[in-house]
N, C-alpha and C positions, 0 to 999 in steps of 0.2 A: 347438836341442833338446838340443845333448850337455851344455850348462849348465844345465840343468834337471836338478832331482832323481829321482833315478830311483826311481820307485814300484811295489812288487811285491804286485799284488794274492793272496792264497791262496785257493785255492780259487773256480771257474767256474760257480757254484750262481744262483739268481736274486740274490741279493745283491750277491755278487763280479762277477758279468758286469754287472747293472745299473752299481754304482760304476764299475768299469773303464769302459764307455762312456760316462759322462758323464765322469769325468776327461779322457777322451780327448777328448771334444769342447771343453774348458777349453784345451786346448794344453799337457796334462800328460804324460808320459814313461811311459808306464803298460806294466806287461807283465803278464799273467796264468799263475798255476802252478797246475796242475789235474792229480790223484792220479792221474784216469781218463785208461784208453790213448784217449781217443777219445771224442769226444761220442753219446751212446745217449735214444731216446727213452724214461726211466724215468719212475716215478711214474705218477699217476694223475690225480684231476681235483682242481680248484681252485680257489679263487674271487677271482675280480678286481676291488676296488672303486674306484670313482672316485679316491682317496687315490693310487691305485697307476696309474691310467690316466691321469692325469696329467702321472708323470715319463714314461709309457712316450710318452708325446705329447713330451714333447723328445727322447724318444732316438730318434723316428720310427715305432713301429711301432704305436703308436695305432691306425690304420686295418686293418691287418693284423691284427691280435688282435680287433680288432671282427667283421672278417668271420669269422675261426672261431669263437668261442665262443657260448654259448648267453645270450640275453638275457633272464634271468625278471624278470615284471613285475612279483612280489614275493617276499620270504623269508617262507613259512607255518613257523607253529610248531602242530604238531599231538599227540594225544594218542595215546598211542601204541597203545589199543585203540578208542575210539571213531572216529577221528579227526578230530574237531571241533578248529576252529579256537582257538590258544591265541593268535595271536597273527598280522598280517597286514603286512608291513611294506613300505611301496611303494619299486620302483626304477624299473625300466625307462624311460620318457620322465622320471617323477618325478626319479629320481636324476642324468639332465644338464642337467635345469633348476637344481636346487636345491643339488644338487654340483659340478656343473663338469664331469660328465664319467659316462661308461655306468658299469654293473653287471654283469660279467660272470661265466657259470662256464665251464672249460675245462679241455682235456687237460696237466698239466702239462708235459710232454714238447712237446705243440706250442708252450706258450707260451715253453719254456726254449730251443727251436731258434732260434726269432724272436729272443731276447734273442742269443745266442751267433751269431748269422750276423753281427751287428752288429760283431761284433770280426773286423779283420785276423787274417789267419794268423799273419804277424808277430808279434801282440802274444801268440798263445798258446803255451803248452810244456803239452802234456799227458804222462802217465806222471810226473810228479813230484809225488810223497809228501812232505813235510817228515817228517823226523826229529828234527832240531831247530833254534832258531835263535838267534844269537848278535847281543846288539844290543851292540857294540863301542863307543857312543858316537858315532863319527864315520862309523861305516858298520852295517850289517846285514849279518849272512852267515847263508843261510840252505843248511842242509844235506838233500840231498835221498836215497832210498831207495837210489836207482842209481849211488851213490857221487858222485853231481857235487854241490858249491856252487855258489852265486850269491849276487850283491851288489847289495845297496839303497841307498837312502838313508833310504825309506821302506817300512815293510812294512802291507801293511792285511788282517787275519786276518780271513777269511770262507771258515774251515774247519770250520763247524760245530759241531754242542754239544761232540765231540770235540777239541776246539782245541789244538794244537800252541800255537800263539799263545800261547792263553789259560793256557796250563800255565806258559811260561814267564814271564808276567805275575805269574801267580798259586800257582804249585804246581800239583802234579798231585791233582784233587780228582776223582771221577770223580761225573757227573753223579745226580740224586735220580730215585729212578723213581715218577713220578706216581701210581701203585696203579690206571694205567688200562692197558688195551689197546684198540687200534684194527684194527679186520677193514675190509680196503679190497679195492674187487672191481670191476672195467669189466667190462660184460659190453652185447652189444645189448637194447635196450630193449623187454621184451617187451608182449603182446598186451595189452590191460585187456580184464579178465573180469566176470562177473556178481560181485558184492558187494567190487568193487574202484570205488576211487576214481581217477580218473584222474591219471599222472604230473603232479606240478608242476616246475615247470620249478628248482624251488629249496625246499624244503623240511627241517624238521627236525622228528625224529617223538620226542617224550621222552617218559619215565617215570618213575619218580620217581628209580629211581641209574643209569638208562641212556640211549644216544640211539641214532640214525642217521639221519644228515645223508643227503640222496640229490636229485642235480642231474645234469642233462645236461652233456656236455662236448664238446658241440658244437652247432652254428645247427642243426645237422639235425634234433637230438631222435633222433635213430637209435641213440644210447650212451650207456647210465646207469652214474654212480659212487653210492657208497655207501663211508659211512664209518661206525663207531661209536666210542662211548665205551663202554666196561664194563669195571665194576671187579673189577680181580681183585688181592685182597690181595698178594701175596709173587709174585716175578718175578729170575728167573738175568739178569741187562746181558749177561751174556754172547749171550744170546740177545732179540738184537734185532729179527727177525722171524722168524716161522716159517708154514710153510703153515698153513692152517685147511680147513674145509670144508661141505658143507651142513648135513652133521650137526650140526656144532657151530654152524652157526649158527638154523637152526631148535632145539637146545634154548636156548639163549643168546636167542633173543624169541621163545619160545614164547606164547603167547596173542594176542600181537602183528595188529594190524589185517592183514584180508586180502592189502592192498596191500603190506607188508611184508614179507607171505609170497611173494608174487609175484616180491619183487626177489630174496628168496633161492633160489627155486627155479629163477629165470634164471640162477644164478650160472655163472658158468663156472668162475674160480678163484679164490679168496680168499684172503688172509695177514694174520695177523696182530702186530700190532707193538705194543713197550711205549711208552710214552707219558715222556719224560723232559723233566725240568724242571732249573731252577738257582734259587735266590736271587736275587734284584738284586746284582749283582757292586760291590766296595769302589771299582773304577776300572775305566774303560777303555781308558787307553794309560799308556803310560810310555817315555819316549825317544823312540826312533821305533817303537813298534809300537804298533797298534791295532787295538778289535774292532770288527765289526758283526755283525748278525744273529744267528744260534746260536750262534755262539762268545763271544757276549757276554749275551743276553738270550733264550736257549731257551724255548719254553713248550709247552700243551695246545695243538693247531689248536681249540677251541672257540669261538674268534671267530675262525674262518678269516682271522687278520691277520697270519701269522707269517711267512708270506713276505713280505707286504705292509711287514712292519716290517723288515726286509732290506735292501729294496728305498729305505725311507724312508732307514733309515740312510748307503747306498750317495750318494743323490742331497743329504741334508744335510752328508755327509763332505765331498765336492766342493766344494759351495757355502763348507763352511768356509775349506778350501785355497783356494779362487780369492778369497775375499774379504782370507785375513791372507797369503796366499804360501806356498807349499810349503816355504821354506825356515825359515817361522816354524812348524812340524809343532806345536811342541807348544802354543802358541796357539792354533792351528786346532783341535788335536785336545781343547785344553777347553773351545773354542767350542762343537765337535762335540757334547761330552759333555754341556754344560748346555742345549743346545736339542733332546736327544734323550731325556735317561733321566727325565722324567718320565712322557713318553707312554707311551714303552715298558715303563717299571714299568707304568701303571696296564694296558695290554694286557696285560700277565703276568696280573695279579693278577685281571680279570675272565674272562681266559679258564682259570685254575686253579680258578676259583667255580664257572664251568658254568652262567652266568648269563644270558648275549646272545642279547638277542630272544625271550627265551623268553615273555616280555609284552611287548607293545606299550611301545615307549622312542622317545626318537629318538634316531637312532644319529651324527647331523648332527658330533658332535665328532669323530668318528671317518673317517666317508663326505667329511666335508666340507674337510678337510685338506688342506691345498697346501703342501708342503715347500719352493716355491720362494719361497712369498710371506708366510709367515709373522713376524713381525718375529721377529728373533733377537733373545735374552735372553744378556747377559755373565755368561761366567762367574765363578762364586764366586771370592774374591780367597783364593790359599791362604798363609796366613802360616808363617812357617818357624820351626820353633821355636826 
């Protein structure tokens, strides 16, 4: 193992933890750097498609995430005052027949515990911040908050839309703020009343410039999330989430179907957060670094795929490295890159639209995805000038 290159994942987010566990299970050298003093159940709820339950069935905890999460039998698209069906999309038995694998929503905090239990102690170092990092050519050094370095051979940057990584790949460019805001709120699942429709176990409720998304995030149905999209022109980066609260959300879907009033009057606490985006970035590695997830291809959660594409990336990184060798990184990593950034552009680009499921589609290119069996496509031949 001590000749083996040594691989420093950034960042212990569903991305980075997923890659690091499959590398590890390849018989790769992998150690994880994570900002946070300590793992914390943050976030909220989430949605888990067969695409994504898939790897999590090679890393083991397939069964685990099954028993918690909540299994809705379809994704409704509704209207946001009548609410008549726009749209009825089948999962549940539907999507492990026809996908390979269930449809889940869940707390993300319980599902990012499940990923993170997976890693030795050994492989983590928490409290370390990249400040910045130096790809030497023949080694990596990367510089951390609390005065210490560390040395790689290989760095894989899954630090987010903020990327340390990605600054040094690319310059310091600070990411595009979508003109959206999202209000996100768990709160327990309250009573259905007279001129309420009963909780769906998975729903999106729209109008013509706004939504909220609202699913259980647990088998119990005992705990509902809600999320929205609403646009608000002009927005301070600085201020990346801020409390909100009923008031502001009862004016903010004011006329809104009963049932909607319902979830916000359950509220308990709500916050609100800017929605940031990027371009399709010019490259994703060079030397030895390289992105996945936010640090590479940010987007709107309105195709609830952005973890999911994380997640993708983490378990096609692997496959690249085990297939050309660790020590050929940058063949791997333009393997990596020509059998990931098409998917992952067109999942930017439809979840920037605001488009998914809002009619009746089949989502099949998407739901139906298997990262491990997909034939790989070579990459482009780059000519030197």
């Amino acid at each position: 193992m001590s000749q083996s290159p040594r691989i420093a994942v950034v960042g212990a987010g569903l991305g980075g933890a997923a890659a690091a566990k499959l590398l590890l299970q390849e018989g790769f050298n992998v150690r994880v750097y994570e900002q946070s003093p300590s793992f914390s159940r943050l976030g909220a709820g989430i949605h888990v498609g067969p695409n994504v339950m898939k790897i999590l069935r090679r890393i083991g905890i397939e069964d685990a995430l099954n028993a918690q999460g909540s299994h809705p039998d379809y994704w409704y698209s509704r209207h946001w005052q009548t609410g008549d069906v726009m749209a009825q999309i089948p999962l549940g038995d539907y999507a492990v027949k026809n996908y390979g694998a269930s449809y889940l929503t869940v707390h993300r905090g319980d599902f990012h515990a499940l990923l993170v239990d997976t890693l030795p102690d050994s492989v983590m170092a928490y409290n370390k911040s990249l400040t910045r990092v130096e790809d030497r050519g023949d080694v990596v050094v990367m510089h951390f908050a609390d005065g210490t370095t560390e040395e790689a051979d290989i760095v894989i940057g899954a630090d987010g839309v903020n990327s340390r990584i990605r600054e040094e790949l690319l310059g310091v460019e600070p990411p595009k703020y979508a003109g959206y805001l999202a209000h996100r709120a768990v709160f327990p699942t309250p009573a259905v009343k007279a001129g309420m429709l009963p909780f769906d176990a998975c729903v999106k409720w729209w109008s013509e410039d706004r939504h909220m998304m609202t699913y259980f995030v647990t088998g119990k149905a005992d705990e509902l999330y809600y999320v929205t999209g609403v646009p608000v022109e002009k927005w301070d980066l600085n201020d990346r989430w801020l409390e909100s609260s009923k008031e502001e959300m009862r004016a903010t879907f004011d006329g809104w179907h009963p049932t909607v009033q319902a979830l916000i009057d359950a509220t308990v606490e709500v916050t609100k957060w800017s929605l940031l985006e990027r371009d399709p970035l010019p490259l994703w590695s060079r030397g030895r670094l390289v992105l996945l997830g936010d640090a590479c291809h940010p987007m709107k959660p309105h195709m609830a795929q952005g973890a999911a594409m994380a997640i993708e990336d983490g378990a096609m990184l692997a496959r690249c490295l085990k297939e050309v060798g660790a020590h050929n990184h940058e063949l791997a990593f333009a393997l990596y890159e020509a059998n990931r950034s098409e998917r992952a552009t067109k999942v930017q680009r439809i979840s920037h639209d605001n488009t998914w499921l809002r009619t009746n589609e089949d989502p099949s290119w998407c739901f139906g995805y298997d990262v491990f069996n997909t034939p790989l496509v070579e990459p482009k031949v780059k000519i030197a000038a």
